[in-house]
N, C-alpha and C positions, 0 to 999 in steps of 0.2 A: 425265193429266199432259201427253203430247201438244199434246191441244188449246190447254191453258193456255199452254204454252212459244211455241204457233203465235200466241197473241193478245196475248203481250207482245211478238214480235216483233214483228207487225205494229201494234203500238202505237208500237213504239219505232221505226218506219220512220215514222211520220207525222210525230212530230213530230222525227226526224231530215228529213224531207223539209220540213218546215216551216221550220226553223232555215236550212236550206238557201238556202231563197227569201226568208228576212227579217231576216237578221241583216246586211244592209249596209243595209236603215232603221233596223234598232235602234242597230246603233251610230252611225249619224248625231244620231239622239234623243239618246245618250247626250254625244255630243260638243258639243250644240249645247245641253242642260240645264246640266251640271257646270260647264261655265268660264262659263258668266252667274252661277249660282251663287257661284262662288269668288268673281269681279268683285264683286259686290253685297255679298256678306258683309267684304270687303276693307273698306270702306265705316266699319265699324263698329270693325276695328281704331287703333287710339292709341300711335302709338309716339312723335309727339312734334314730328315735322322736317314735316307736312300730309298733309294728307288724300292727296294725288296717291302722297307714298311708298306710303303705308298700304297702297291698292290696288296702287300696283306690286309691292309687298314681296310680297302674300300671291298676287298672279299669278304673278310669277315661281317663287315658292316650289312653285305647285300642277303649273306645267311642268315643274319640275325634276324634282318625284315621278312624273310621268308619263312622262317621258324615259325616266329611270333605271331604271323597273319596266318600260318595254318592250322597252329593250335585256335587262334581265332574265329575263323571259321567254322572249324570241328566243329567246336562248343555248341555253334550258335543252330551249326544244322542239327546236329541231335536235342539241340530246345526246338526247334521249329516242328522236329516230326511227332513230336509231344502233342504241340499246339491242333486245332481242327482246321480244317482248309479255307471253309468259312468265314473263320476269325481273319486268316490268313486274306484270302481276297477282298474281305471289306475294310479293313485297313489299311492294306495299299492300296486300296479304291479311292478311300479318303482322301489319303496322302495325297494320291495324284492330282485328284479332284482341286484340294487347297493349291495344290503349287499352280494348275492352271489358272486356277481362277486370280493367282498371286501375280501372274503374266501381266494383267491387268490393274490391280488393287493394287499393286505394289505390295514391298517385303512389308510393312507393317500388319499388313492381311493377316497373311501367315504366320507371323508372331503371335497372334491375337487366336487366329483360326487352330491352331497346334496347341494353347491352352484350353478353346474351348475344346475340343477333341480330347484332351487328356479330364476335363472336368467332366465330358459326357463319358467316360470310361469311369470317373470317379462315383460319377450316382448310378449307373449301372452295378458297380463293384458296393454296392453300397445298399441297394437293394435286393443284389444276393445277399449280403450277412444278414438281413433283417429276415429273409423269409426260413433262412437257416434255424432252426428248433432246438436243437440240440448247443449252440451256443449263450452262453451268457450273457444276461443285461448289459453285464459291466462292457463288453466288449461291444454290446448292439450299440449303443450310448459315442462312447467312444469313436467308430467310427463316426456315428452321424457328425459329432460334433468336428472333429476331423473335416470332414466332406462337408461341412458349412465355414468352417473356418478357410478352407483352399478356398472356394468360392468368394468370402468375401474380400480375402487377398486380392483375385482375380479383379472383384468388379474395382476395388479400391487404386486400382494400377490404372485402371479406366478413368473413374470418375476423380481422382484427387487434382487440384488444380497446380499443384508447383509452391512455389514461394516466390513471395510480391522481393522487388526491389528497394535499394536503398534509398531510394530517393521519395522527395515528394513533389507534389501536384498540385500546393497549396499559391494564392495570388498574393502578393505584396507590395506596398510600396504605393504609390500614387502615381496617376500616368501622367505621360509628358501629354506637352501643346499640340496633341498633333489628331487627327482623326481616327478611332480605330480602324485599320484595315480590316478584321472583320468582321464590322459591322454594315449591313445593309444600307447601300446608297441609294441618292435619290432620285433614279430612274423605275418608271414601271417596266417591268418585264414582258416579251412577247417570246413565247416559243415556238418552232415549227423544225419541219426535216425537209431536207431534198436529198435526192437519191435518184436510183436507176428506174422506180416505180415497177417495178416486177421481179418484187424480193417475195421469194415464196413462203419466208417464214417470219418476215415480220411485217405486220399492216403499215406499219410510220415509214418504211420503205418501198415499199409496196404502191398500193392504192392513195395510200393518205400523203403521201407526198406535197407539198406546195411546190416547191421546186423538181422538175425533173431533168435530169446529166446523161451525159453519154459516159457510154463504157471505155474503157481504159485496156490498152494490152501493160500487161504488167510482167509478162512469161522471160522476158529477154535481161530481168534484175534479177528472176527469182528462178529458181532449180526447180523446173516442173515434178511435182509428184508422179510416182510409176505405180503400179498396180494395182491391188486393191486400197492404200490408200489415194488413188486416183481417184478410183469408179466410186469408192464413199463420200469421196468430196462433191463432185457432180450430180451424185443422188441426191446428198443433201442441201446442195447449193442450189444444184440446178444453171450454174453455170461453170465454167473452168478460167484458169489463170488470165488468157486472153479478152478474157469479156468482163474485166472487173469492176465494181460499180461503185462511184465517187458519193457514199452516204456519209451523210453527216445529221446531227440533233445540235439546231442552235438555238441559243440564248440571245437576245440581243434587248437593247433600250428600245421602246416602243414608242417614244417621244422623239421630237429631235432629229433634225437634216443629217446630223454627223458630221463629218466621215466621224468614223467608230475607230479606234482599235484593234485591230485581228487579233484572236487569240483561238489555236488549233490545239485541242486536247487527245491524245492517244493512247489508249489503253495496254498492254502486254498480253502475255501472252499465257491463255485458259485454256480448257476444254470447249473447244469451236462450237459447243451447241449451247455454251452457258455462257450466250453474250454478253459481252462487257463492256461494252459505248455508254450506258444508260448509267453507270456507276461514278460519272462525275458530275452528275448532275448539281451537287452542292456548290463542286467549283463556278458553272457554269453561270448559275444564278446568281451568286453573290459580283462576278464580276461583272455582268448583264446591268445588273443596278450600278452599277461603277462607273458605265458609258462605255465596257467592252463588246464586242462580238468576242460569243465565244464560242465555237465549234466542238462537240465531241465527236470525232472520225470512225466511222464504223472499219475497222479491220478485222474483223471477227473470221471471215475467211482466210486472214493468213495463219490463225494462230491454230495448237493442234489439234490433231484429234486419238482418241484411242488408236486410231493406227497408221499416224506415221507426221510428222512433221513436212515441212516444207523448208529446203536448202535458200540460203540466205533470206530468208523470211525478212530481216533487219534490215535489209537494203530495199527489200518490198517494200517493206513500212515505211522508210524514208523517200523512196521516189513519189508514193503514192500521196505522202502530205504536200509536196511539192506539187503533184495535180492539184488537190484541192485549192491549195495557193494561186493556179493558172485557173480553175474558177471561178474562184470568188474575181479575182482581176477579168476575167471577160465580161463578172457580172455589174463590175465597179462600172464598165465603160461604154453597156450597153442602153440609151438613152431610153428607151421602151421598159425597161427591168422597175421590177419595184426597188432592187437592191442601188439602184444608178446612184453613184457617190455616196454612198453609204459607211463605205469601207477605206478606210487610211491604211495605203497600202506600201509607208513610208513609216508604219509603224505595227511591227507584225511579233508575237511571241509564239512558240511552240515549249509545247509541256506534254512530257510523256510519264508514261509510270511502267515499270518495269522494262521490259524489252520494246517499248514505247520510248522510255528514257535513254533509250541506246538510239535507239533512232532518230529522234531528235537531233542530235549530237550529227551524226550522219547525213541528215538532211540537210544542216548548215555546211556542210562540206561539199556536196552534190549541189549544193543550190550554185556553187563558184566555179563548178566543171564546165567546158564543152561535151567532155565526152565523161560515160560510166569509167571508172578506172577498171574494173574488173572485168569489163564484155565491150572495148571500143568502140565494137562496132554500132554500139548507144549514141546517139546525140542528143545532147540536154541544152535548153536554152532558158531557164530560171531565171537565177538573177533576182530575185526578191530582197526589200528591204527587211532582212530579218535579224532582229535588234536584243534579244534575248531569248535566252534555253533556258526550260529549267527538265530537271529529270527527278523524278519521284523513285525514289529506289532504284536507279537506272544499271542496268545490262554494262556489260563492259567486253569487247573482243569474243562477239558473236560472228560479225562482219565489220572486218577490217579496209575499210578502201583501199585499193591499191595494197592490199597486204603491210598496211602501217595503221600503227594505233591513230587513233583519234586525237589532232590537236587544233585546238580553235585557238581563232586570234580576234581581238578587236569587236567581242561579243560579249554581254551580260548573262551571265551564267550562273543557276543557282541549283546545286544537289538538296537533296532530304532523306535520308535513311535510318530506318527503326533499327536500333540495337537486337530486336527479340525477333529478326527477319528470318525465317525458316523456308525462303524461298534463298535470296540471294542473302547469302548466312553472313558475307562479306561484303564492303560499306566499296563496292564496285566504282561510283559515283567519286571515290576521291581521287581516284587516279585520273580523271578526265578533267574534276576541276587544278588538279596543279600542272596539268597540260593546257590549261588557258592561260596566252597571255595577251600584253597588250604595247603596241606601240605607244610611243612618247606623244604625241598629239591625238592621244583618243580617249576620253573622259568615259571613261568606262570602269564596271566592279562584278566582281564575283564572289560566291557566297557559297557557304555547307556548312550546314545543319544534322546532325546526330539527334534524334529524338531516343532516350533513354526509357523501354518499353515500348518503342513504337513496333509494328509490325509490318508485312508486309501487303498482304491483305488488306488492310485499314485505310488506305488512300483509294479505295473504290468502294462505293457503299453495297455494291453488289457483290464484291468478296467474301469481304472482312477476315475471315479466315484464310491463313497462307496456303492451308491443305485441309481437304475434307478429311474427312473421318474414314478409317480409322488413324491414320497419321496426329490430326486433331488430339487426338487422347493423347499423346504424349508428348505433345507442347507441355512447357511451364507456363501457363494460361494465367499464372495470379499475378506474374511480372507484367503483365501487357496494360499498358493504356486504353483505357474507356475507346470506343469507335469515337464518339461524340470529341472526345478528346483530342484524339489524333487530325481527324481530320478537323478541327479548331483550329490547331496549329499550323495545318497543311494552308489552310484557307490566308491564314492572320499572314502568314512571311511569303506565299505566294504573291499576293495580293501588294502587297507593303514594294515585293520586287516589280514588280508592272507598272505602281506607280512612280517609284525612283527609275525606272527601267524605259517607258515608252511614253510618259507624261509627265519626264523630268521633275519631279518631285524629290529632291534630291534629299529635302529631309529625313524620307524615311531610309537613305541609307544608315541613318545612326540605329537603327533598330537590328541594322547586321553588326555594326561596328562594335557596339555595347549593348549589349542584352539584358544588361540590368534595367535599363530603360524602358522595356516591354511587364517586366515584370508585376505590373496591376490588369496585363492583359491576358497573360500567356504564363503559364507554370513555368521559372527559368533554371530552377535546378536541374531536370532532366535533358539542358539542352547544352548539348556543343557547339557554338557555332564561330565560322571562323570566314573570315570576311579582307579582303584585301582588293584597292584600288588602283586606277591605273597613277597616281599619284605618289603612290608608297615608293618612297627611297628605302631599299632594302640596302644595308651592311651588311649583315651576318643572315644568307641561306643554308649557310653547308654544303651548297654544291658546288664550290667551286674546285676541289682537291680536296685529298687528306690530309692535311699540313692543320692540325687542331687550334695553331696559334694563326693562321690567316684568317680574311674575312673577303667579302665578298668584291667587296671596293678594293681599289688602290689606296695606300697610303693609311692604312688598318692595320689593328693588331689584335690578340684575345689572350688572355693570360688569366690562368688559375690558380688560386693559392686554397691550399689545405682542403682539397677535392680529396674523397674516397674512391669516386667514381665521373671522368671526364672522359667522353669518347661522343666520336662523332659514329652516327647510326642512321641505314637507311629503317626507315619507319614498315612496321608491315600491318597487313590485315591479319582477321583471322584463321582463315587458312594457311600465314604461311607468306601467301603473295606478297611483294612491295607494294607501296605505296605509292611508289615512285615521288619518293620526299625524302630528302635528309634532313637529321635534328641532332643534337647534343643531349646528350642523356647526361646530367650533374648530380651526385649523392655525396651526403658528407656524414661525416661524425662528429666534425668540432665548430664551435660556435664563431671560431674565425674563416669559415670556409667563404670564400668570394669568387665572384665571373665578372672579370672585366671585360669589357668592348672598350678599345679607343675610337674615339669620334674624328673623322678627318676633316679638316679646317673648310674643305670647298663643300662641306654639307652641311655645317654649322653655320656657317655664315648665310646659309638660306631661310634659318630658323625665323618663324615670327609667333606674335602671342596666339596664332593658331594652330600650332605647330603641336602636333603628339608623338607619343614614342608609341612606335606599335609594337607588337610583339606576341607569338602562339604559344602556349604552355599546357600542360598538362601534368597533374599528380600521378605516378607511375601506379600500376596496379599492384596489388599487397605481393603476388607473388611472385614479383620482380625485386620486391626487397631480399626474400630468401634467394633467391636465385644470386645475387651480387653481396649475397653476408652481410647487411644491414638489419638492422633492429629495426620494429615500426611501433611504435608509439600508439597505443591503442585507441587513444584518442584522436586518430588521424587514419583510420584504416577505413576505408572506401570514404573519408572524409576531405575538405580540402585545407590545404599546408600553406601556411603564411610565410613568405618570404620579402624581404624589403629591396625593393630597387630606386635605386638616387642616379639623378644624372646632375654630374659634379661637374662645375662650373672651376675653372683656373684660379686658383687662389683660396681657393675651399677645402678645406681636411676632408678627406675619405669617410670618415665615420664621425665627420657631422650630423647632427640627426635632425636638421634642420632642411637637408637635402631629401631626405628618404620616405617612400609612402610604402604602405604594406599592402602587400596585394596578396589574395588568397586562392593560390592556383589551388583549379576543380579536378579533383578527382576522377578517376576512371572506374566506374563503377563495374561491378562481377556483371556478364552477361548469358547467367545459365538460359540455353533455348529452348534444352527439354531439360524431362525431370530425373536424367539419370546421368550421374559420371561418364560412365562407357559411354553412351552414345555421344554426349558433348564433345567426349574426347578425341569422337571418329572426325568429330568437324573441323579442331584445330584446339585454341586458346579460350578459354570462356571471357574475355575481354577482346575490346581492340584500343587502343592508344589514337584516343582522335581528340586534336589540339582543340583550345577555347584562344581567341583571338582578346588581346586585352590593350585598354588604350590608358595614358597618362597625358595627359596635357603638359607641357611644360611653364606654362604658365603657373603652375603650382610653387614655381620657384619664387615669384613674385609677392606670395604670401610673406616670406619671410627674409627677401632681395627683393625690394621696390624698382631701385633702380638697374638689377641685374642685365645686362647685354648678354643675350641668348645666345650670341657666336661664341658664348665664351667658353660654354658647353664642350668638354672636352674627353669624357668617359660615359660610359654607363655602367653601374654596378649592380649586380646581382650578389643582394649579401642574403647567404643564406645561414645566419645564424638566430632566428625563432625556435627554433626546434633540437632539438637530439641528435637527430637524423632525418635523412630525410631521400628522396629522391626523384626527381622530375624530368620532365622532356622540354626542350626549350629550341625554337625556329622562328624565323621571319622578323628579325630586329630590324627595326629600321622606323622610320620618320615617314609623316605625312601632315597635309592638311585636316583639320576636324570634318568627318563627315556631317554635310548637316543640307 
């Protein structure tokens, strides 16, 4: 050790003796490069008044910066040779200390770790003045209370919780005919895991195993890890990408021949040693008593670790549920198996959460291939009946198939995402479901849900929090939804979609359709939800051109009287991104302001007394009002705005009021995610603009036309004259059958 110490010293003599001898050539070099430099590049600038400014401007400009930085400098070396060296090395000691350890903890670290630092210099500074003698009470006093007041600043920036939301959480109303979805069904419950039984770190894959599977090469979807996050993952796996092990923790009916329901749950993406498979177990259970199989997928291995991730992880994830899928179907058909016909494998859902939820999506796409589109050299042979996606906060364009987004077709599809998500800050999930569609012969729906304080964390009980601490401290923690809460919700409209979805229970589609309907079960003012079948005759999408008076159909029209504000708009998140949906944004001032739709004859004459007007809506957020110089009515400010819509029958005045029902488009409530401006504002919008799906019967007409003929149907109006002003988002007009 010695020696060493003696050869960096004398290392660092030479080339302190060299710097000695040559740093008034070097800095000549330097002075006599730079400003030819600056000079010449001057050259190139255009400001307008000639070339001779151009160069003066940017010479001038480069002398100023070099002025100012060496009187700066000066300054600061002659305070420094003041200072002791001591002071000097353990404070850049510090310094350094925090920032590495920030490598790790993230910047919140160090925001946190830089006031404790400045607090621990403040009671050091503070117990010099006290042992000081010859100063004054007044001033001993003074400081302390000083140096407890910063302190409680400090702890209070930690410990304050934020401010709760507008909304509430309260239950109303009386529930319909139907069963609660989540309520406990009536099957006993059996749990158990199969796996590769030589999982080193956890016993239920391990040893305890009932079922034991063979390993999987998974290396030819997924970007094998390089270096030291290689050798950590092997350390702590104990195996590598090629030997990967098909675990799973199932739920199933412990009664009963079957076949079952498949249902595959997939977790996202944590810190690879704070496994996450065990965190849906609520889901699990409650749909086990249902009469499902329900699988939660151990992927714990793909997701990260402190040093380093794994390249297309997301296509990992999805080939590897597709094993699972191959199986459970070896085990459907193996006559010795306890599982032997156990499993309905002509009725299969996958539910992911997070980068789970991307996957999902992905795996219905890979299930239809021969080959990987990304690695050809892949051959896939799937093919699974797989009947419904749902994604829990789901991922969006992590892994693109084939380098194209994700679009499904001819699949039941349902999103869920918390407003107060501080992981994926953005409602990712909606772009994928208005990338589902459906052909003309396939009896099928899709569905998204906005939970208002939901989070992202809260859909695994093993989360619950989006970020540990110290990140955690600066959420706005008082907006969030109870755990118990969210996942209520998560449970009640999961659950509701598997029965409309894989046991044809088509009743509980009205629980997506109309929401008020749930309302003795489920809290509905914090929810958005927006729901469209394959049945839905749409008129008016907005995507077909910018011509604001077309519609979607042939033989349509759209025409606006006494608008403030009429334009057609792609919708975004809030970061910024599209939505990839267009809508009509309408705002008015005067109490004759109207949106008409004409109805074309060959869609009206399909009409029958089951027949609804559909339509998505949404109250704009308050500061969209300033932003387009509208008034807002303060009685309406993150509240929701009544406007009448009548669908006018041939021979009926426009402003009959005999035709018109009022509906009160929901609000888009503030979505502060932490507790400070500046950082909200690093994210994008403190809202996002996510529609509420709304239905009318037309049969309503009938109330007050007995004998009315529904073909006769020939407008729809949007009068928005309740209000002052006002202004909202409006898409997806069109006609369907009643969900029920």
């Amino acid at each position: 050790m010695m020696k060493l110490y003696i050869a960096i010293n004398k290392l660092l003599q030479i080339i302190i003796s060299f710097f000695t001898n040559s740093w008034v050539a070097i800095t000549k070099g330097m002075l006599l490069y730079v400003p030819i430099f600056i000079f010449i590049m001057g050259y190139f600038l255009v400001l307008g008044v000639g070339k001779w400014f151009d160069i003066l401007f940017i010479s001038v400009l480069g002398i100023i910066g070099f002025v100012t930085s060496y009187i700066i400098i000066r300054i600061i070396l002659l305070m420094v040779k003041k200072i002791p060296y001591t002071f000097i090395y353990i404070t850049v000691g510090l310094l350094t200390a925090i920032y590495m350890v920030g490598l790790y903890l993230g910047p919140y670290f160090r925001y946190l770790a830089y006031m404790v630092l400045l607090l621990g210099a403040i009671i050091g500074f503070t117990i010099s003045i006290l042992r000081i003698k010859n100063i004054s009470v007044l001033w001993k006093v003074s400081t302390v209370l000083f140096t407890i007041t910063i302190h409680a600043i400090v702890i209070g920036i930690v410990i304050t919780p934020g401010e709760r939301g507008e909304w509430n959480v309260e239950l109303i109303g009386d529930p319909p005919n139907l069963v609660n979805p989540a309520e406990t069904g009536q099957y006993t419950i059996q749990y158990f895991t199969y796996g590769s039984g030589n999982d080193n770190r956890r016993d239920e894959f391990g040893d305890n195993v009932t079922y034991e599977t063979s390993t999987v090469n998974i290396s030819p979807v997924t970007v094998t890890p390089k270096g030291i996050n290689s050798f950590y993952r092997k350390w702590y796996w104990g195996f590598e990408l090629n030997s990967a092990p098909l675990n799973g923790r199932v739920w199933m009916p412990k009664e009963g021949d079957g076949p079952h329901p498949l249902v595959l749950i997939v977790h996202g993406n944590h810190n690879m040693v704070e496994h996450s498979d065990r965190g849906y177990s609520y889901l699990g259970e409650l749909l086990a008593s249902k009469g499902y199989i329900a699988v939660s997928v151990d992927q714990n291995f793909l997701n990260s670790s402190k040093f380093g991730h794994i390249g297309w992880d997301n296509a990992g994830r999805a080939w590897l549920l597709l094993k699972h899928l191959e199986q459970w179907a070896k085990w459907n058909v193996q006559m010795d198996h306890d599982l032997y016909r156990k499993v309905d494998m002509n009725n299969i859902a996958l539910i992911g959460h997070s980068r789970g939820g991307e996957a999902v999506s992905i795996a219905a796409v890979l299930n239809e291939l021969e080959r990987f589109p990304n690695n050809a050299r892949v051959k896939m042979d799937f093919d699974f009946s797989i009947r419904a996606l749902i994604g829990l906060s789901p991922g969006e364009g992590r892994f693109n198939p084939g380098d194209e987004p994700i679009s499904l077709e001819n699949i039941n599809y349902l999103t869920i995402q918390g407003s107060h998500d501080t992981d994926h800050t953005s409602y990712h999930g909606i772009k994928t479901f208005n990338r589902v569609t459906f052909t003309e012969n396939y009896d099928g729906f899709k569905s998204s849900i906005y939970i208002y304080g939901g989070n992202h964390g809260q859909f695994n009980k093993d989360w619950i929090v989006d970020r540990s601490p110290p990140y955690s401290w600066f959420i706005n923690r008082s907006a969030l939804l109870s755990p118990e809460m969210q996942q209520h919700i998560t449970k009640f409209y999961v659950t509701a979609f598997l029965e409309a979805s894989l046991k044809e229970k088509d009743e509980y589609r009205e629980l997506f359709s109309n929401k008020e309907i749930s309302s003795a079960w489920v809290p509905t003012d914090p929810l958005r939800i927006q729901f469209e079948d394959s049945d839905f005759q749409a008129i008016a999408t907005f995507e077909e051109d910018v011509d604001v008076t077309t519609v979607t159909v042939p033989n349509g029209k759209i025409d606006g009287r006494s608008l403030r504000v009429w334009r057609e708009v792609g919708l975004t998140l809030r970061n910024g991104d599209l939505q990839h949906n267009r809508a009509v944004k309408l705002g008015w001032l005067k109490s004759s302001s109207r949106y008409i739709i004409n109805v074309p004859e060959d869609i009206s004459n399909t009409f029958t007394d089951q027949t609804v007007l559909r339509f998505d809506a949404v109250h704009a957020h308050e500061s969209r009002y300033t932003f387009r110089g509208l008034p807002i009515d303060e009685q309406y400010r993150q509240k929701s705005i009544p406007i009448k819509v009548s669908m006018k029958p041939k021979g009926i005045h426009q402003y009959d009021a005999r035709i018109e029902k009022t509906i009160h488009i929901e609000p888009t409530f503030t979505s502060d995610l932490y507790r400070w401006d500046w950082r909200n504002e690093k994210i994008g919008t403190n809202y996002e603009h996510i529609l509420q799906t709304y239905e009318i019967p037309i049969s309503y007409l009938q109330e007050e036309f007995p004998n009315i003929a529904f073909d006769s149907i020939h407008e729809i109006v949007f009068s928005l004259n309740e209000t002052d002003s006002g202004l909202i988002i409006l898409d997806n007009i069109g006609f369907a059958e009643k969900a029920h």
